[in-house]
Every structure is written in structure tokens, then in C-alpha cells.
KEFIZA-691915 format. One record per residue (C-alpha): x, y, z; residue in three letters. Coordinates in pm, whole numbers, padded with zeros to 5 digits, always signed. Layout:
N
XYZALA
...
END
This chain:
323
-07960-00223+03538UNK
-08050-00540+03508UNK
-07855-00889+03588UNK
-07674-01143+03365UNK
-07465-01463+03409UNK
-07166-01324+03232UNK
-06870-01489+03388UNK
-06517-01336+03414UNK
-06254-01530+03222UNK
-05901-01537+03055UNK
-05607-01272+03202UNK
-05894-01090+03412UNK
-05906-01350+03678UNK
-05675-01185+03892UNK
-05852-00925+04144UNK
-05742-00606+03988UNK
-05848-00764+03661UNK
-06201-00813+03810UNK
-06258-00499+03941UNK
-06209-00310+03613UNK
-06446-00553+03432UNK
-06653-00475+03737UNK
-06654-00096+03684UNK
-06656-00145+03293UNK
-07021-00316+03316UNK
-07112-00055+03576UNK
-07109+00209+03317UNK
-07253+00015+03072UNK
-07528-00080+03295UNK
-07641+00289+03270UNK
-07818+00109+02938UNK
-07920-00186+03077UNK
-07582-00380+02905UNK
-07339-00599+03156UNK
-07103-00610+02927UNK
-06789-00463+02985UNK
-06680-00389+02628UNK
-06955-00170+02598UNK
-06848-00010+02871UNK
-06531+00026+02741UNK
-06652+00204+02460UNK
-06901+00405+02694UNK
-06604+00556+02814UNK
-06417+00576+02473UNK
-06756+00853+02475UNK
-06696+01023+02731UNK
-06351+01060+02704UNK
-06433+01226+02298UNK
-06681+01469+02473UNK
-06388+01571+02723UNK
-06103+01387+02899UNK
-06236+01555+03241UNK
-06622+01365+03175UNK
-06413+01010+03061UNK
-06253+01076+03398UNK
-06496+01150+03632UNK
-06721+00828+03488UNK
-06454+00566+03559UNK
-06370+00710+03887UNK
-06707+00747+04017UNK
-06776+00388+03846UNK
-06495+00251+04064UNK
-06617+00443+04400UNK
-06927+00327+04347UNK
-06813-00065+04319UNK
-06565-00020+04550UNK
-06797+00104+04800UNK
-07059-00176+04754UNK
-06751-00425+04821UNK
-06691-00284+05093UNK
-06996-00301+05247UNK
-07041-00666+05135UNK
-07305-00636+04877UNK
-07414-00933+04697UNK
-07087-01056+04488UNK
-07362-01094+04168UNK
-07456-00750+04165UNK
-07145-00631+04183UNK
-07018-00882+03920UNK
-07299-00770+03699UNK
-07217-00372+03716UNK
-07565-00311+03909UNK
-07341-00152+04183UNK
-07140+00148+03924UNK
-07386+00259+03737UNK
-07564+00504+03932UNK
-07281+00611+04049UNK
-07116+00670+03710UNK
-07428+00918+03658UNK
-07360+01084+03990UNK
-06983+01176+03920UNK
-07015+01266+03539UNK
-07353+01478+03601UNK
-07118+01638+03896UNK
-06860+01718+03655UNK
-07122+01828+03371UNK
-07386+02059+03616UNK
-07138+02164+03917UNK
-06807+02206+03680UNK
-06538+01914+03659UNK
-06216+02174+03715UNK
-06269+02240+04104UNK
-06196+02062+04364UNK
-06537+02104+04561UNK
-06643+01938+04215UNK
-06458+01615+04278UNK
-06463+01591+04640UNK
-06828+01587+04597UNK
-06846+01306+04295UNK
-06652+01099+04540UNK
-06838+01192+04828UNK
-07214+01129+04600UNK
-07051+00820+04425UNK
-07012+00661+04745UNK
-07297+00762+04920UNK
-07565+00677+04637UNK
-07469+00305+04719UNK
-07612+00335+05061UNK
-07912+00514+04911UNK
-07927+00191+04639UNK
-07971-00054+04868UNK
-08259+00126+05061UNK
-08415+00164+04697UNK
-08353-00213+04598UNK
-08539-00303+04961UNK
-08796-00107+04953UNK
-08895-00179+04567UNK
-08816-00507+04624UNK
-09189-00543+04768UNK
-09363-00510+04441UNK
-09069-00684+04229UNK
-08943-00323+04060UNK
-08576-00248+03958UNK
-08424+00049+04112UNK
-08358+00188+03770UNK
-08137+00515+03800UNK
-08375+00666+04108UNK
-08109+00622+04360UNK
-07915+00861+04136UNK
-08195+01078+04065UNK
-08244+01176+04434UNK
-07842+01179+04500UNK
-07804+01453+04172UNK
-08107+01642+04275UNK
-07991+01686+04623UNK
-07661+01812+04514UNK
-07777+02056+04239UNK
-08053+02213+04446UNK
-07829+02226+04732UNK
-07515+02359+04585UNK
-07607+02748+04540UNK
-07654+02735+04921UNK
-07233+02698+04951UNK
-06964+02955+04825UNK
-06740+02677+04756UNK
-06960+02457+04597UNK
-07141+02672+04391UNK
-06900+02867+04141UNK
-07142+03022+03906UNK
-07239+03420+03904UNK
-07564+03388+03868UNK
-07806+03098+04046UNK
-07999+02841+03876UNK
-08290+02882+04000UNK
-08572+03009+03718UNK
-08910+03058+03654UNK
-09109+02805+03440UNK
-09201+03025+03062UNK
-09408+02848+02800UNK
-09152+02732+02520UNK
-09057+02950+02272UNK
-08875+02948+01886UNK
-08912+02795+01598UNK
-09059+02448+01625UNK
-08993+02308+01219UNK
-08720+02027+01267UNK
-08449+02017+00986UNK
-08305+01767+00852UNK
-07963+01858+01044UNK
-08173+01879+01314UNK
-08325+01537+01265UNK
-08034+01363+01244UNK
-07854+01561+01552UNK
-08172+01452+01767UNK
-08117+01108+01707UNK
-07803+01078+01850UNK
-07831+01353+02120UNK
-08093+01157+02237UNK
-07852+00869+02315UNK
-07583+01086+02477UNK
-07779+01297+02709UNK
-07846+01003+02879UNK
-07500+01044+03004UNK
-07530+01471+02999UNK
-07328+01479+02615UNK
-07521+01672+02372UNK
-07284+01616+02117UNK
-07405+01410+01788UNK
-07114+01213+01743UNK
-07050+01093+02119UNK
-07434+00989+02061UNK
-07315+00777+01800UNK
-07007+00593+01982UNK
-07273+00482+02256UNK
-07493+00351+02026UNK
-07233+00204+01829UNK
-07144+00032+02188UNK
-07514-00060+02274UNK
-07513-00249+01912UNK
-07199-00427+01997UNK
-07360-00605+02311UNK
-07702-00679+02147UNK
-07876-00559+01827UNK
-08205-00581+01985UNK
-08121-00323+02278UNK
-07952-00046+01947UNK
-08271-00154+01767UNK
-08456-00057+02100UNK
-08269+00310+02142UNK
-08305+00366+01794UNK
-08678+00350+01856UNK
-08723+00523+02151UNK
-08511+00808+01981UNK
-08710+00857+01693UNK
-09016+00818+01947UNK
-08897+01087+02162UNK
-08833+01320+01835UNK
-09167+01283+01692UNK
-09352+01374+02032UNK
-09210+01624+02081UNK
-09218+01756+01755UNK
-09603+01703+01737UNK
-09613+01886+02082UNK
-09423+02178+01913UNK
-09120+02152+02155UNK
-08870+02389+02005UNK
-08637+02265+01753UNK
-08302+02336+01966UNK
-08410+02147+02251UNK
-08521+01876+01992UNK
-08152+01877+01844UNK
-07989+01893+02155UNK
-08153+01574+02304UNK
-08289+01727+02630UNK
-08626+01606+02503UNK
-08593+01281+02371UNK
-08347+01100+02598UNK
-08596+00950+02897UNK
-08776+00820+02571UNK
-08428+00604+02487UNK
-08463+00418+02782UNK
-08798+00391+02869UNK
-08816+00178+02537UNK
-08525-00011+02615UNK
-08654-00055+02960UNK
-09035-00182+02875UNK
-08924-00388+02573UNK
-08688-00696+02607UNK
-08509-00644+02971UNK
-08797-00585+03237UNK
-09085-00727+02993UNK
-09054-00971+02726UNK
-08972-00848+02412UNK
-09272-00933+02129UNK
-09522-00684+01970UNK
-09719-00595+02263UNK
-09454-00512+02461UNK
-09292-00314+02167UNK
-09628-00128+02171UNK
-09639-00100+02524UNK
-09274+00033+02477UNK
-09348+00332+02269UNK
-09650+00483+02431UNK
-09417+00480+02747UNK
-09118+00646+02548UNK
-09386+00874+02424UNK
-09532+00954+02801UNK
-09156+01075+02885UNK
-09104+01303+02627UNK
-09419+01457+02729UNK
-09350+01454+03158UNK
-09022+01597+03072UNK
-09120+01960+03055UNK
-09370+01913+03334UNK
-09088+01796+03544UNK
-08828+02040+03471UNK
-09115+02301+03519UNK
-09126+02138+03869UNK
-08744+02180+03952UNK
-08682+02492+03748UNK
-08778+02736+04099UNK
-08531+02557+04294UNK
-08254+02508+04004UNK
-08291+02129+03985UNK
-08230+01899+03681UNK
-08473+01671+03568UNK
-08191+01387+03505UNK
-08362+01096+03438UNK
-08663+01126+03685UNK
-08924+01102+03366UNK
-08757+00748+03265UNK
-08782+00626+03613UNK
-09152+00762+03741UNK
-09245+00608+03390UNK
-09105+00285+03363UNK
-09225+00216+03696UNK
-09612+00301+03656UNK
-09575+00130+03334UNK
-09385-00212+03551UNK
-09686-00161+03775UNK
-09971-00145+03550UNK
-09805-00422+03337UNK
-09981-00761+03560UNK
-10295-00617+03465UNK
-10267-00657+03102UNK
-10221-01065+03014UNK
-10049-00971+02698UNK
-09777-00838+02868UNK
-09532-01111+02996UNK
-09264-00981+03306UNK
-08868-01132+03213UNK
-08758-01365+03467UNK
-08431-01483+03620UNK
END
């Protein structure tokens, strides 16, 4: 999500060779990262949590670039990964929500992975105005269009029951464990990609650490932000374990602290109270799409990060990254 020189060298000069370092820092991009061994080992992730999610990433990845080619979008941003990463959301939260083994499925990753480049650019103009980043909101109206809309259509839809709920205050146990400590922490890092599993947690942040410390310093922190809020709000201690809680928190601190603002102590600061605000919006949020059997996806990282990108020329301390 956000730009870097990094040039293209050695054997991967040849076309084909740029395009998969293309789609490589797409889905590392989902962190911020344009680095395509970390994307690499994004999808080394994916592909541990199930060959059919590994799948569905680097196709929809490669849709999603392809399309932007296509349509002549600026040769940097494509370069960078700014033009797969939303789209590498799309596809694997297709797979995850909607059920990777139909065809419907696919079709519709392809169809979303595509389109949510369109809906990118009209993001990127519009926020342009005030100097924001897209973040992952052109994927967060894409997913939530599809999800809501999918009971509507026998094919689509191949569940027995719909999703569609009422909001009930939470419920169980709320004391954390230490198994459950230590499962948070890395759920929180792989439901930003939909994997609730601990140890695909760990391969992404073992892949956020190999492009820069600072940014697996950064999701360390926002992960043990996100567990102690809600903790002290007495979310219950499955969600906590599972990461639905704490994963907005991830990168909203990574966000707010070294790539949008400039990383020092007040930013760090300014960092954490946002990681802390997501943790909290998520249940409002999913209380919000529960009736019409929405997600919440990432929507509490990106309503966040931008109030927080707003707010930030008010406060001196707080210096904006440029270039």
C-alpha cells in the first residue's frame, strides 16, 4: 500500500519475469511491503493454510495487475504491487467466505479481482484531494458487495442456512490463557488475510521481518495492542485466540507508524491509540453488517487510519512521510 523505488533486476528482466515480481509485491503490499520475497513467502502462507487459499491469492494477484495493465495504469504503481493487493484480498476472502471448491466461487474472484481495479482508481481520485492512501477500501466495498449480495443467488450462495444474524452482547469466558495468548498473537497477523491458524500467522510475520524489522516490530505491536483491548473490554477469549479481534489493530499500527507518518515516539503513540480504536470499532461494525450477513474485513483499519491521516496536520508533532 504504499510506493517504493525498488527496481527489477537480474533474470527477471524479461516480461513474464516482471509480471510475477509484479504480482509477488501485490500480495505483499496487503502489509504495506513492495517486496516481492515477502510476497513469496505470503503465499508460502497461504498455500500451508490450504493449496485452494495459496491459489486463489496469486490468481486474483495476477487479475488484478493484469487488469491495471491493461487499462494503462501508471507503470510505478503497478511496479510497486499497489495494483494486486486489493485484489489478492478480494479472491482469497472469495475463496474463504463464499467457498473456494465451486465454480460460481472462482468466476466471481475473477470477476471481483478485476473489477476492484476500476473501483481503485475512483478511490485513489477521489482521496487524492486530501492526500489519503486508498488503503484496502476499494476491497472493502468490492467483498461487502459480494457477501451481502450472494444469499440473493442459488448459485452463488451454497450454504443451508443464510448469514444474516442478529447482533447479541458477547458471551463466554473472557480470562485469556497462556495458549490463548500466544495463538492471538499470531492470529492476529493471519486474519488479515482470513487464516486463523497460529502458525500461518507466524510465516507472515516471519515474511514482514524479512523486508524490514521495523514494519515485524510494528505488527508485533499492534498485535499485542489489539489483545490487550480487547481483553480489558472483556471480548471473549475465542474470538481473542482466533484473531477476529485484534487484526485491524496489526495494521493500523503499521499504517500510522513509519509508512504514512514518520516513525519516532509520537507517532508510535499516535500508533497504538489507533490500533487500540480498531479493536474497539470492530464489534460495532460487525454489529452493523451482522442483519445483512456482511463481514467486517478490514473496514475498522481503513475508517481508522483515515480519521487518524486526517486529524494528523493538526498535531505538529506528527510529521506526514513523503515521496
Amino acid at each position: 500500500m504504499r510506493e517504493s523505488g525498488t527496481a527489477i533486476n537480474g533474470p527477471f528482466q524479461t516480461r513474464y519475469g516482471r509480471f510475477v515480481i509484479e504480482v509477488l509485491r501485490g500480495q505483499a503490499q496487503v502489509d504495506f511491503l513492495p517486496s516481492a520475497l515477502t510476497g513469496g513467502v505470503f503465499s508460502v502462507a497461504l498455500f500451508a493454510a490450504g493449496w485452494e487459499f495459496g491459489l486463489y491469492g496469486l490468481i486474483g494477484t495476477a487479475v488484478g495487475t493484469g487488469t491495471a495493465r491493461l487499462l494503462g495504469v501508471d507503470q510505478d504503481r503497478i511496479t510497486t504491487g499497489l495494483e494486486g493487493f486489493n485484489a489478492c484480498l478480494v479472491a482469497v476472502g472469495c475463496a474463504v467466505f463464499l467457498g473456494a471448491a465451486h465454480l460460481s466461487t472462482a468466476l466471481l474472484a475473477l470477476a471481483g479481482s478485476a473489477a476492484v481495479t476500476v473501483l481503485t482508481a475512483a478511490a485513489a481520485r477521489i482521496l487524492a484531494t486530501w492526500e489519503l492512501p486508498t488503503f484496502t477500501l476499494p476491497f472493502c466495498v468490492t467483498a461487502s458487495a459480494m457477501t451481502i449480495a450472494a444469499p440473493g443467488f442459488q448459485r452463488v450462495w451454497h450454504q443451508d442456512a443464510g448469514p444474516a444474524a442478529l447482533s447479541r452482547p458477547a458471551a463466554g469466558p473472557t480470562a485469556l490463557t497462556f495458549t490463548d495468548l500466544w495463538h492471538a498473537f499470531f492470529a492476529n497477523i493471519g486474519q488479515i488475510f482470513f487464516m486463523p491458524q497460529w502458525h500461518v500467522g507466524l510465516i507472515f510475520l516471519l515474511g514482514i521481518f524479512l523486508a524490514c524489522r521495523r514494519a515485524g516490530v510494528l505488527a508485533c505491536v499492534g498485535s499485542a495492542v489489539g489483545i490487550l483491548t480487547a481483553w480489558a473490554l472483556g471480548a471473549p477469549a475465542e474470538q481473542v485466540a482466533e484473531g477476529t479481534m485484534g487484526y485491524n489493530a496489526v495494521l493500523v499500527a503499521m499504517a500510522l507508524c513509519g509508512v504514512f507518518l514518520a516513525a519516532d515516539g509520537w507517532s508510535l503513540a499516535y500508533a497504538v491509540v489507533g490500533a487500540a480504536a480498531a479493536t474497539a470499532l470492530s464489534p460495532a461494525l460487525a454489529a452493523v453488517f451482522a442483519p445483512s450477513g456482511g463481514h467486517t474485513f478490514t473496514w475498522p483499519f481503513v475508517l481508522v487510519s483515515l480519521v487518524f491521516l486526517v486529524a494528523a496536520p493538526a498535531f505538529p508533532r506528527l510529521r506526514r512521510v513523503t515521496g
